[in-house]
N, C-alpha and C positions, 0 to 999 in steps of 0.2 A: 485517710492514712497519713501519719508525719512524713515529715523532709526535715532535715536538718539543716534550713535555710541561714540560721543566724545562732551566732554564739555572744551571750553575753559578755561582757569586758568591763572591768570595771576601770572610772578613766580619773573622777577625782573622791577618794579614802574621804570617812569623815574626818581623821583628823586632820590632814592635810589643808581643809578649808576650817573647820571651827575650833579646831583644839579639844578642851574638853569643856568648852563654852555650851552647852545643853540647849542655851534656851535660840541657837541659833538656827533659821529654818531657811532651805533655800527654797523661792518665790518662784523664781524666771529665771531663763540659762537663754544662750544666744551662743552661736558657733559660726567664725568667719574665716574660714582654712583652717589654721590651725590654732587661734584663740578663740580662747571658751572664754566667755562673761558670765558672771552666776550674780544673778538678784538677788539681797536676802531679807528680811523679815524686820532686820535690823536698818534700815537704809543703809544696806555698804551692796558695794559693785564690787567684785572679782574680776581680777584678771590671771585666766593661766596660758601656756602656752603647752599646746599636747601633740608632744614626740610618737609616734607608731613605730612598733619595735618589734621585728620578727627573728623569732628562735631559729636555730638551728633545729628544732624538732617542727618547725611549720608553725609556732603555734603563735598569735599575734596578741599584743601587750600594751598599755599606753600609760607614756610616763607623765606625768600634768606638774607642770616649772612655775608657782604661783611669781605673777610679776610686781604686782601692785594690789594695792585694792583703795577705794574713796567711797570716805562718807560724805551723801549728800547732804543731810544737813536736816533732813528730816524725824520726824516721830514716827513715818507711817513705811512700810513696807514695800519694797521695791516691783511693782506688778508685772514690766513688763519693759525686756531687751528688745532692740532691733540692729541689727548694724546697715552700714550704707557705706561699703567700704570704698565707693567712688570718691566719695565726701570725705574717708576717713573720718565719718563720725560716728556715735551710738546713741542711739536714739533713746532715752529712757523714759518709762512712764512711771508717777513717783506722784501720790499726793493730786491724782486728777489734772495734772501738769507732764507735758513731754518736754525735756532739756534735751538739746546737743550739747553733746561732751565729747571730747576728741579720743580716737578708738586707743591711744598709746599712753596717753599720761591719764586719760578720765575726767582730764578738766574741763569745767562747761565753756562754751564758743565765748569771743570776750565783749562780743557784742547782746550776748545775753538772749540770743532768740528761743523762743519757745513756745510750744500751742499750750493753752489752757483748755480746762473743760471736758478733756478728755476721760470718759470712762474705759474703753480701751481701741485701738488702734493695728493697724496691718499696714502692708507696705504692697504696693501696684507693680506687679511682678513683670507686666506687659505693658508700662506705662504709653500714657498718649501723648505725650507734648515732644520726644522727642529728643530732648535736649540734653546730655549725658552727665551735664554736673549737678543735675538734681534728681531728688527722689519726689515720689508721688504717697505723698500720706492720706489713709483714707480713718476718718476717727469716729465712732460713735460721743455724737457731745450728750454729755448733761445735761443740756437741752431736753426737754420730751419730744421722743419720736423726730431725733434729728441724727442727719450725718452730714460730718464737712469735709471735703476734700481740699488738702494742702499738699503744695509744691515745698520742698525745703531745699534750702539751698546749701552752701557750705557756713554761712552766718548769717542765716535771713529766711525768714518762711513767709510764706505767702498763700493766702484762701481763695480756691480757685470755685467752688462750688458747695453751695448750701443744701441737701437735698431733703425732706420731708418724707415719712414713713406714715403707714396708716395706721400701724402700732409699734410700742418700744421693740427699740432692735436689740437683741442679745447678745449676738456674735455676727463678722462678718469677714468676709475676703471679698477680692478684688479682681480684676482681670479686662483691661482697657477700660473701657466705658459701664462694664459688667461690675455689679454690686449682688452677690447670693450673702441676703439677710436674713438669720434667723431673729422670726417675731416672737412674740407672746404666745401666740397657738400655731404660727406655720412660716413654711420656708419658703421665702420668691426672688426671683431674678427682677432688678430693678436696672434700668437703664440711665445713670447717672444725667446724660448728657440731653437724652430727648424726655425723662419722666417716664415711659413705657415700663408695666413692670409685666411679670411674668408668674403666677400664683404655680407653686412646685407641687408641695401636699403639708395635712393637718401635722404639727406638733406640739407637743404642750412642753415649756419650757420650764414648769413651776415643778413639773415630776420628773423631769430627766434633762440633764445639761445637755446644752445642744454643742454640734458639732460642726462646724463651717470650713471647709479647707480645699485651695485651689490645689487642682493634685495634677493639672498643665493647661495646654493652650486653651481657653473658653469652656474648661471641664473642673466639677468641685466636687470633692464627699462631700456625702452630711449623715448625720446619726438619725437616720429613720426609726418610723415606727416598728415593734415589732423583732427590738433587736437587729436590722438592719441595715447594715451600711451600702446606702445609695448614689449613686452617681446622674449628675445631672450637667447637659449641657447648658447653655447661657442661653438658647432656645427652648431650653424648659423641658428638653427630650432625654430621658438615657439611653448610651447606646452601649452599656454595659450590661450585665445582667448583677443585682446585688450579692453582697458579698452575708454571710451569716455570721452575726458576732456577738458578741456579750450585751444583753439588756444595762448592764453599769455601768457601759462603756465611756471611758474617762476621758481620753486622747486616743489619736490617729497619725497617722507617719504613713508615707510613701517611699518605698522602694522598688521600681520596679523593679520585677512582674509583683511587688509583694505589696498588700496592705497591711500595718502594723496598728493591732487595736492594743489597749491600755483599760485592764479593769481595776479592781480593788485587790485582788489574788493573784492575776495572770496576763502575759503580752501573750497575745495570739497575733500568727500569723496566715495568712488568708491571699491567693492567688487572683489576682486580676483575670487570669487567663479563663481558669475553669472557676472560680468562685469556693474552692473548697479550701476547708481550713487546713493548712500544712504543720503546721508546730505550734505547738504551746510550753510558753517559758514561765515557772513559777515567777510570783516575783510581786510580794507585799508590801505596803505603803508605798505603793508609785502612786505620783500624781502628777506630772510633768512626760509625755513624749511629742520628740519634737523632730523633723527632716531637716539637716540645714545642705546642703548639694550634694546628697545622697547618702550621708551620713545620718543614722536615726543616734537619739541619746535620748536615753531616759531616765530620769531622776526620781529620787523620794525626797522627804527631804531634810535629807544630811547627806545623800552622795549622787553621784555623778557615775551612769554606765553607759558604754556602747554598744550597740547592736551591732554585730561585725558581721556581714552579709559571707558566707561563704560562696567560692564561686563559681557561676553557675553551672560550669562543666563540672566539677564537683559533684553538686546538686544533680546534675543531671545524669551520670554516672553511677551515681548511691541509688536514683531510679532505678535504670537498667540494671541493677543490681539486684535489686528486689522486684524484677519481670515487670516492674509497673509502667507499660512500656507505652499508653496513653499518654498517661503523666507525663511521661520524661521526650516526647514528642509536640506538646505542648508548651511545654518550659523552654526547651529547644527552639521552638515557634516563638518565644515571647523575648528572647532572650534577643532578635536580631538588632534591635534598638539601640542593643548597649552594648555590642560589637562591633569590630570595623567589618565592613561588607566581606573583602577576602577572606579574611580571619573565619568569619561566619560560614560562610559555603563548606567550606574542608572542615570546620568542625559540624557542619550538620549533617554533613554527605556520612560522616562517619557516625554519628547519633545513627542516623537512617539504617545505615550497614547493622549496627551494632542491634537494634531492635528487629531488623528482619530474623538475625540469627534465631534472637530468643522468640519470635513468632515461629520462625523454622524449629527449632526444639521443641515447642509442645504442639507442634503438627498444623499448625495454623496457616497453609501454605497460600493460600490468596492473601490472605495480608504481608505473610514475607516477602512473597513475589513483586507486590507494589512496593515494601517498603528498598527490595533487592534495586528495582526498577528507578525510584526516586532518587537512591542514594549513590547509582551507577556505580553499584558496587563491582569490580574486579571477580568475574563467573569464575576465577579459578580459586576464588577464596573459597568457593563453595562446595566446585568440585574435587580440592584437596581434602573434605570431610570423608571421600567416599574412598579406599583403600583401593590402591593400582588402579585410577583412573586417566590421571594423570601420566602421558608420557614421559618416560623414563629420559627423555632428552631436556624435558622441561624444567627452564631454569629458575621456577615461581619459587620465591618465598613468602610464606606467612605473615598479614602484616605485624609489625609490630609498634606500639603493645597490641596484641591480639584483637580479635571484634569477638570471640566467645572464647569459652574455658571448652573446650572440644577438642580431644588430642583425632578423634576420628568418630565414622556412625556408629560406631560397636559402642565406642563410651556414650554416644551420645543417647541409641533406644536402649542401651543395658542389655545389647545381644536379644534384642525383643524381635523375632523374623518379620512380625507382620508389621512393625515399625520399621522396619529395614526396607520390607517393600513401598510401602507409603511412600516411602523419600526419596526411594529410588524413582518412580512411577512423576514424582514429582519435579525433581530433577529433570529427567527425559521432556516433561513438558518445557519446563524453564529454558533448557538448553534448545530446544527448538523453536521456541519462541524468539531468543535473541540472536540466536548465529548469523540470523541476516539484516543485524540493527549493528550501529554503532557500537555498541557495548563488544562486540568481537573482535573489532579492530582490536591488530595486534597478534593476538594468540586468537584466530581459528583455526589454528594446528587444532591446541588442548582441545577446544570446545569438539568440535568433532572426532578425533579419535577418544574423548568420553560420551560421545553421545552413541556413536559405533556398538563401545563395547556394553555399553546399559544395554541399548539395543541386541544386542547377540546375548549375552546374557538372560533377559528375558522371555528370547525368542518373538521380539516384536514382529509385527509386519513392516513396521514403517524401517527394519534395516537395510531392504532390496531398493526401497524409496530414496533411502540416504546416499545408496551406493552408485544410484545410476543418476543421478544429477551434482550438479555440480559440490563438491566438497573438498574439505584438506585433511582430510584423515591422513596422521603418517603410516607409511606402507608399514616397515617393519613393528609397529608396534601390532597394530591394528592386525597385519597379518598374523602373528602369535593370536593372540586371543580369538580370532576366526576359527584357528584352525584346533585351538585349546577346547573350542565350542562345537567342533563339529560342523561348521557354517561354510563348506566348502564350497558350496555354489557363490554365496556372498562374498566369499576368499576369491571365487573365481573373479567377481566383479570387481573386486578392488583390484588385483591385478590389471583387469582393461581398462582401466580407468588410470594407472600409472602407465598402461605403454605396454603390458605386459600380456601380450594377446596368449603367446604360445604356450606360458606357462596356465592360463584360464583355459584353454581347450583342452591341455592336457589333463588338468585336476576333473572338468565337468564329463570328458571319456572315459575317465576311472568312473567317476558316481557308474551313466549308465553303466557300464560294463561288470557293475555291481566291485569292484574292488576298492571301493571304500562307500559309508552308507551316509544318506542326505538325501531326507524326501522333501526338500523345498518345494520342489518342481518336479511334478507327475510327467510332465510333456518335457523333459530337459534334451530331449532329441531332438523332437520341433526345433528348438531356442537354439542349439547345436548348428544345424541346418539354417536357421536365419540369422544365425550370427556369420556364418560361413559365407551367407551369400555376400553380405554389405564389408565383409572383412577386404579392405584394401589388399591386403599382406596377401598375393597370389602365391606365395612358397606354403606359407600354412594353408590355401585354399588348395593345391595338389595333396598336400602332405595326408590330409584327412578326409580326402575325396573318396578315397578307397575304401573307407571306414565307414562314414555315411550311406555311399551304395548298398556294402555289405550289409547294412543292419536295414536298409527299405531302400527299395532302386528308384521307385514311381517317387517319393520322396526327399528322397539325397538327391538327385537328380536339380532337384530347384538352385541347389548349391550354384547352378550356371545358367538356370532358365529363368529365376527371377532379381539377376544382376540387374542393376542400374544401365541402363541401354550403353550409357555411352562409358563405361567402364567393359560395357563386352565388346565395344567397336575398337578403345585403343589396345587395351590391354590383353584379351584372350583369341585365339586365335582358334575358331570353329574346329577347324582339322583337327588339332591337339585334342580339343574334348570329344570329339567323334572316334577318336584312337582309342581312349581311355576306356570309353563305354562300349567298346567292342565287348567285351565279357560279362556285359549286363546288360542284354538285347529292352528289357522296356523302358532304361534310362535311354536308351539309346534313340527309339521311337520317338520316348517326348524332348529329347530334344533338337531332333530333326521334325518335329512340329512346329516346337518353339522358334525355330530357323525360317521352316518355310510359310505356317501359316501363322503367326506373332508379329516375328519382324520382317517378314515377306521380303527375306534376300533371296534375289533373282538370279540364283546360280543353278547351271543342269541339274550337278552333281548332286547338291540338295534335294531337288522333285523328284531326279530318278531315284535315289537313294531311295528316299521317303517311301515313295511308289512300292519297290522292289520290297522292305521290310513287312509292308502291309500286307501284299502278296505272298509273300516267304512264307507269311506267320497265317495269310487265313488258308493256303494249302495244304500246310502244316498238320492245321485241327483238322480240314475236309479229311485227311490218310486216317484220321484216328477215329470220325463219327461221322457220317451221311448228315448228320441232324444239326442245323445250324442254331448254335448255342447264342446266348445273349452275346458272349464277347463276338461271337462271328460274325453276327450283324452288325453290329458295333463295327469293326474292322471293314468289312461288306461298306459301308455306310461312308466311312472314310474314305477309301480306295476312291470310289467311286465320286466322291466329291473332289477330289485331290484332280483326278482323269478328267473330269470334267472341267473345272476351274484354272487349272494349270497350263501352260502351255509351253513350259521349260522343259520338262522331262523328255528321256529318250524315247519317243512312242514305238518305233520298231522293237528295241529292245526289251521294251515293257510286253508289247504285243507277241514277239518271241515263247516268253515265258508262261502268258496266258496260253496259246493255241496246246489244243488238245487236253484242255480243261474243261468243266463245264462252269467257267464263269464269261458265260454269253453276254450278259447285259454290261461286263467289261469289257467283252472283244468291239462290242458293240461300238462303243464311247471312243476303242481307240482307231477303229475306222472312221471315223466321224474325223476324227483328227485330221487323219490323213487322207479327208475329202472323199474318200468311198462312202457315200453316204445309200448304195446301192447293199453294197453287204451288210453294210450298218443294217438298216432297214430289213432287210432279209434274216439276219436274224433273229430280230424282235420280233419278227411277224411268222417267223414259219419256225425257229427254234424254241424262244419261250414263251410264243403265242401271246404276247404281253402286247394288247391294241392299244392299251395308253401309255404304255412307257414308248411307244411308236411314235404316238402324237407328242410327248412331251421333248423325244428327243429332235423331231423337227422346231420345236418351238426351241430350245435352248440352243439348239444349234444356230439358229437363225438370230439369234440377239445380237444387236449392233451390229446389222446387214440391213442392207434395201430390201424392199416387197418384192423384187423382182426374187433374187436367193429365197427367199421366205416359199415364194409359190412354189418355186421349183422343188425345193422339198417336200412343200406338201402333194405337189403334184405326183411322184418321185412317188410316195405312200401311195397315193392311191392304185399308181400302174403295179406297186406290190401286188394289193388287195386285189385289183382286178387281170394279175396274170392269168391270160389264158389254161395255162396249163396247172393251174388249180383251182376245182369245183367246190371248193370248202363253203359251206351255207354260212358259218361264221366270218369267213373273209370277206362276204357275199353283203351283211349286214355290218361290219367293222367299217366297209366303203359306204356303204350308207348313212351311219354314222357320221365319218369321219366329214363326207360333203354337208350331212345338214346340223353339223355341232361348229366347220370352220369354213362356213360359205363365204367370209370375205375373204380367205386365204386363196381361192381357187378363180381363174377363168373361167367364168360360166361357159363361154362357145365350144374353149379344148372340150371340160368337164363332157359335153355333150357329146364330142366325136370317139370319149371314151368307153361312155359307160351301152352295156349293150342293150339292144333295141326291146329286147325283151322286159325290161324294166317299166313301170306303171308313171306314170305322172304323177299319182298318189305318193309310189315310196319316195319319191327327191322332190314333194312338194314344198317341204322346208326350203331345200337351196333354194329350189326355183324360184320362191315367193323372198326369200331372200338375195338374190344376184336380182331378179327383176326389180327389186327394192333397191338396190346398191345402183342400177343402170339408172335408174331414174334419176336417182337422185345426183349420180355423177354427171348427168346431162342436165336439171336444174343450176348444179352450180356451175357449170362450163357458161349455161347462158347467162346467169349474173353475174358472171364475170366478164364474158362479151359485152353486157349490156353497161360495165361499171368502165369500161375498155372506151367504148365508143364515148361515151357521157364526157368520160375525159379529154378524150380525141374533141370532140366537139365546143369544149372549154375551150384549151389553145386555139380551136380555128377562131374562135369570135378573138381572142386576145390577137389572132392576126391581123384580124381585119380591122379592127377596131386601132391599131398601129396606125395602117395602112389608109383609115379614113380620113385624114389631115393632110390636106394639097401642101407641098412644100415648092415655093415660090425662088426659082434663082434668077436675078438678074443683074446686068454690068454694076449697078448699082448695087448692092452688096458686095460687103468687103470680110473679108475671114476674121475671125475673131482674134487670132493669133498674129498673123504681121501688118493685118488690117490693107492687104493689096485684093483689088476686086477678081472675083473667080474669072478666069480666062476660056476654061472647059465645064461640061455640063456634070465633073467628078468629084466628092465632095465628100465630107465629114460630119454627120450630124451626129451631137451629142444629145441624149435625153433631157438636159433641159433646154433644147429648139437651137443651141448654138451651131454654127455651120464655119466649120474651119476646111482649108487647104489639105488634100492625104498626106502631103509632104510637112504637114507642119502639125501632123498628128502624130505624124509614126517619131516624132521630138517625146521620149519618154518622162522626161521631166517637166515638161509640159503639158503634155496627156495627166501623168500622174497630177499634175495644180488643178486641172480641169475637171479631173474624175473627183478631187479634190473639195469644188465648189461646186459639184451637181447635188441637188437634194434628192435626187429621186432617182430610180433606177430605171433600167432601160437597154435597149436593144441599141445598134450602131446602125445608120441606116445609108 
């Protein structure tokens, strides 16, 4: 597909160089800033000088100032220009001879240097010696299958290097030590300096003019086969890919990113970057193009044009123009070389922008998105396509000049809905992709109160997502459109998330209460209820206390039973909520549960309360049905664990309200309390005839108490069982039981003076075989522990004696170890290790202590 990379210019008129002289032909041109040298046919040298000249319409022009011109002096035709404007000289090839002539007047040097022999010649663009006031001539001689390399100076040349070819050279260029020759059938990298050459590929030079040209650092074209123009490095590698061009192709020019080919009909241009052909310029009888520092000029011959590069943001814009948005990211790419670095960034960041658009326009959105992403484009360039997305506070302008021709999405799908959704859905991702990247910075207002209202709009899920984590939605916009959508739950949230609790309880007790409609949330009661518990704000946790009960008591209730502990120790004060819940007896239960069996505050008032409700409530059902219901037992079940467990409550008080009821197995529990464990027992055993709840209640009674309490209760039970004055055969075997199920509970001997004589050996062979088992063994371990008693006893007495077996020897002749005066009496101080001090110079505690000090070994005082 064309670019309109380059406009032709015409730079010198035929007649301006030959008049109407006909038979004059221009050879060779050379360009050194802004003098043009033109070779011609006739031996004359031109000189012009070429003014660039731009219109007020943009359009550029070039005026050409002929200065001079000189005949050499010859019959033959001028081949070939070179300048060397260090030297101010021009180097002419003329007659198989090169002359220096000076670049201003054309006169040759007066010392007359010159190379002979030359067939034709190039100049070492990267030379190697160094030295700045010469040039580095490289020449194909006359010679067969030779090349010489010359130094020229400002009036003096000098042959630095002969080199030898394996066949006639054609064409050549240069590059340090680097010679790319084209031969008789092929092209090679020859190493001037070491001989090494480097074989590139075949070309036949008799069928098609070859093509040799350094096009930068250690890199050359050359006219391959096949119509291809190939690049080769000085290692003999390309690291290009070929360019496609004219099998007649005549000349070649560098401009980057552009290769400029020359046929016999047309200049074609051809991109380094992607290798495809971008323009073709008609353009017959050319037989001259040439690069001289980035300028191309191409000639025929009678006149003189330039190539004038338009630029490349031009170029690259006329892409994105025509969607060709590869291209024009490529060119972009290629163009950094020949911008200054800042320059570059802000125009590519905006290349970037500008082709995301047009990838976003025909729905391309993974390439927009990276190309959105590369070019850190401004989210709200994009979210202003999307109508009222943008906060109405928001002070974005469009940039300018524009990155699309898009007044909004309507112009942009043509009112297409299901292109409207696309981009919307798109968007949604985009914007949530980067609100928490760099790219926000700044405006996360925008971004999120647009990603909000997509969100509400579409009825996404990810809006409840948005609402409850951290974000910058502005309240008033965002609230409009909530509430435009119906989203009043989500309205609710935004509100709590500005501060706005009271107004979000009130919107979410309308939904329940059915006076405005939003089925976000099935369960918005639950949510109600635990927003209420964790709400700081104890004014709105009163306020809508009474609204929660009323609509579920077991329920609203949690509004104070599943407070954060220590939000219910500073701030709520038990009494108050216990006041409230008067008129809602099963709030009230649980949370005088939650009080006394949750956070087990050890207050009467709490136990008996508790106590007194359970009993209220299972007397209650008893008036209404003999038949104990699931809840009764349930109740039954509590009470009873509360009485047992507890030991706050009021027991009298409790016991009060029990007597003349028939909840025995509670009268039971509250005797137990209060140490009557005689009634206790009596009425398990003779009211509801319950033998194990007899046995269980001596056993919990007796927890964390000695065995002595422990027996007496069970003792206690059995004189129940075996009252005299009741002949019940069941009581009869409950005591039989009772001794041979808890024989280590019992006194074998009492046991014996209780039970009556009438009793078989058989029926209490269990106890008996058990207490005889228990005696036994309690008098086994009695003797191994005498036996473990004496052993030790017997220990110390040998550690006595064993003291006591070492004669200890006093006489005048010993002296105390301490003031060293001989012992007077037979009273004395032995320390363990055998020293023998004075008592009076023992009870010296700072001396004792140096003594105990330096003893090793422990011991007794003797």
């Amino acid at each position: 597909m064309s670019v309109k990379a380059f406009k032709l210019v015409s730079a010198v008129e035929r007649e301006v160089l030959m008049g109407d002289k006909n038979h004059i032909n221009i050879e060779c041109i050379e360009c050194c800033g802004k003098n043009l040298y033109i070779g011609t046919n006739d031996c004359f040298i031109y000189h012009f000088l070429l003014d660039e000249k731009l219109s007020t319409a943009g359009k550029i022009t070039f005026a050409a100032t002929k200065q001079l011109h000189k005949y050499l002096g010859f019959k033959k035709p001028v081949n070939e220009l070179k300048a060397a404007s260090a030297l101010t000289r021009l180097l002419v090839l003329c007659d198989n001879t090169i002359t220096l002539v000076n670049m201003m007047n054309l006169e040759p040097v007066p010392t007359g240097a010159r190379i002979k022999g030359a067939v034709t010649f190039t100049l070492n663009e990267n030379p190697v010696s160094g030295d700045p006031f010469c040039v580095e001539v490289c020449i194909i001689s006359v010679k067969r299958r030779t090349i010489q390399m010359f130094m020229v100076f400002e009036d003096r040349v000098q042959i630095v290097k002969e080199v030898f070819t394996p066949e006639q050279p054609c064409a050549v260029a240069v590059d340090g030590y680097y010679l790319c020759l084209a031969l008789t059938t092929q092209y090679i990298i020859l190493n001037y300096n070491t001989g090494v050459s480097q074989d590139l590929f075949p070309y036949c030079s008799d069928e098609k003019r070859p093509i040799v040209k350094r096009i930068g650092r250690q890199e050359f074209l050359l006219a391959g086969p096949g119509g291809l123009g190939m690049f080769a490095t000085v290692d003999g590698i390309s690291q290009r890919a070929p360019v496609h061009w004219s099998e007649n192709v005549i000349g070649a020019a560098l401009c980057f990113p552009y290769v400029v080919a020359l046929d016999e009909e047309f200049i074609t241009v051809h991109s380094m970057l992607d290798q495809q052909q971008k323009q073709t310029l008609p353009f017959k009888e050319g037989h001259i193009l040439q690069d001289f520092e980035g300028k191309v000029i191409v000639a025929t011959t009678k006149g003189v044009y330039i190539l004038v590069p338009l630029p490349l943001e031009k170029q690259i814009q006329d892409l994105l123009a025509s969607h060709r948005v590869e291209e024009a990211l490529v060119l972009a790419k290629g163009a950094r070389r020949n911008i200054p670095k800042e320059k570059f960034q802000v125009m590519y960041k905006r290349i970037l922008q500008q082709a995301g658009f047009i990838q976003f326009a025909q729905l391309q959105f993974l390439e927009a998105k990276e190309l959105f992403r590369s070019g850190q484009l401004d989210v709200r360039e994009l979210i202003s396509l999307y109508p009222f997305l943008l906060p109405t506070s928001s002070s974005f302008i469009r940039s300018h000049p524009p990155l699309h021709e898009y007044a909004d999405l309507n112009q942009l799908t043509q009112g297409d809905q299901e292109k409207m959704t696309k981009c919307k859905r798109f968007l949604m991702s985009y914007l949530n992709e980067v609100r928490s990247t760099e790219v926000a910075n700044g405006y996360k207002e925008d971004i999120d109160t647009a990603l909000l209202k997509l969100y509400a709009e579409a009825n996404h899920e990810s809006l409840l997502d948005l609402l409850v984590s951290e974000n910058f939605c502005l309240l008033t916009d965002s609230a409009a459109w909530l509430e435009k959508h119906k989203k009043y739950f989500a309205l609710g949230l935004l509100y709590h998330y500005n501060g706005q609790d009271a107004a979000a309880l009130q919107l979410w007790v309308q939904i329940v209460d059915g006076d405005i409609e939003d089925s976000t949330r099935s369960d918005l009661y639950e949510y109600i209820v635990d927003f209420l518990t964790f709400c700081s704000d104890q004014d709105l946790v009163w306020k809508y206390s009474e609204w929660v009960l009323q609509k579920n008591e077991e329920v609203g209730v949690q509004i104070f039973t599943k407070r954060p502990v220590e939000e219910q120790e500073k701030n709520i004060n038990p009494d108050d909520i216990i006041s409230c819940l008067n008129k809602y007896p099963k709030a009230r239960v649980k949370y005088l549960e939650h009080l006394v069996l949750e956070r087990k505050i050890e207050k009467e008032k709490y136990h008996t309360h508790l106590a007194a409700l359970y009993l209220e409530a299972i007397l209650q059902r008893k008036s209404v049905t003999t038949d104990n219901c699931t809840e009764t037992t349930e109740l039954l079940s509590k009470l009873r664990s509360l009485l047992q467990k507890s030991d706050l409550y009021r027991v009298h008080f409790i016991l009060d309200k029990v007597r003349g009821t028939d909840l025995h197995m509670e009268s039971a529990i509250l005797y137990g309390k209060l140490e009557e464990h005689e009634k206790a027992l009596h009425i398990l055993v003779y009211e509801l005839k319950d033998f194990h709840a007899a046995e269980e209640y001596c056993i919990w009674n007796s927890e964390n108490r000695d065995l002595q309490y422990r027996r007496r209760l069970f003792h206690m039970l059995l004189s129940v069982y075996l009252n005299p004055g009741a002949s019940d055969y069941a009581l009869v075997m409950a005591a039989v039981d009772l001794l041979n199920n808890h024989a280590a509970e019992f006194d074998a001997a009492l046991v014996l003076q209780l039970v009556p004589d009438s009793w078989s050996v058989q029926l209490l062979s269990p106890f008996l075989a058990g207490a005889v088992r228990q005696s036994i063994h309690t008098k086994r371990m009695t003797q191994a522990a005498l036996g473990l008693a004496q052993a030790e006893n017997l220990i110390y007495k040998y550690e006595k004696v064993k003291q006591k077996g070492t004669p200890i020897l006093l006489s005048d002749k010993k002296v105390c170890q301490v003031c060293q005066n001989p012992f007077c009496e037979p009273v004395f101080v032995r320390y363990p290790n055998g020293g023998m001090v004075h008592t009076h110079c023992a009870a010296n505690r700072r001396l004792n202590s140096n003594m105990a000090h330096h003893s090793s070994t422990s011991g007794n005082q003797t």
